[in-house]
C-alpha positions as CSV (number, residue, x, y, z in Angstrom):
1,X,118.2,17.1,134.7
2,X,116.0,19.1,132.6
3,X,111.9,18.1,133.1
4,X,109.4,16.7,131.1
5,X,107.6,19.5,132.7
6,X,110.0,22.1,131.4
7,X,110.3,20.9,128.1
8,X,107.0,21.0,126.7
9,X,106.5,24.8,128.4
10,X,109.3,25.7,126.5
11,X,107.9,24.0,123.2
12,X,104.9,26.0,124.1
13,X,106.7,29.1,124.8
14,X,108.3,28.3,120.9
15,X,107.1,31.2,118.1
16,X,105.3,28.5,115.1
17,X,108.2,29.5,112.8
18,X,110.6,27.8,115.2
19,X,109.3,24.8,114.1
20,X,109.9,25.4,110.7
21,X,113.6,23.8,111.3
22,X,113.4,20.9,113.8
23,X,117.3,21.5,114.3
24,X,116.1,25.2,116.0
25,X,114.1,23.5,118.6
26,X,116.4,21.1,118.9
27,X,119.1,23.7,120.4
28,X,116.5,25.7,122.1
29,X,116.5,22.0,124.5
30,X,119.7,21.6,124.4
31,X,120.8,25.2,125.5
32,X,118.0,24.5,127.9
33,X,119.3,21.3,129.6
34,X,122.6,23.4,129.8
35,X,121.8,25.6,131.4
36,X,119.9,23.7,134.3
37,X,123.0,21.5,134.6
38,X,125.2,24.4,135.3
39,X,122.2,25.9,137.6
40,X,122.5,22.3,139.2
41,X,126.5,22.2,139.9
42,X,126.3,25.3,141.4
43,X,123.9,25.2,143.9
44,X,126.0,21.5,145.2
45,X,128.6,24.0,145.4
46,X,131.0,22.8,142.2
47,X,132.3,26.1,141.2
48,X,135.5,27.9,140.6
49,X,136.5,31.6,141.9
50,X,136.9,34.0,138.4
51,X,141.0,33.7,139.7
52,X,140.7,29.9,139.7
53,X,139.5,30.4,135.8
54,X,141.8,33.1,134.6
55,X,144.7,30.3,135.6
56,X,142.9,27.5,133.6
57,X,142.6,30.4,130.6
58,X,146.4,31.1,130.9
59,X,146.6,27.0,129.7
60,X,144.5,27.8,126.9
């Protein structure tokens, strides 16, 4: 889960015309929380191998 913490250092860390359009720093948290879920999963080990993912492509 993404922290308080982290959130307002990256609202900080925002260029002013970011908030121009509330829906940019919108993303900006939401790529954000992304990104420390997957961090997250894999350090309690819930991965695939790359062959395990080129089957699951092949359903695609």
């Amino acid at each position: 889960m993404i922290t308080k913490q982290k959130i307002l250092e990256t609202i900080k860390a925002m260029p002013e015309e970011n908030f121009d359009d509330l829906e940019v720093v919108i993303e900006r948290l939401v790529l954000l929380e992304k990104i420390q879920k997957g961090i997250e999963q894999a350090e309690r080990g819930e991965t695939i191998s790359i062959d395990e993912l080129k089957e699951e492509m092949k359903l695609w």
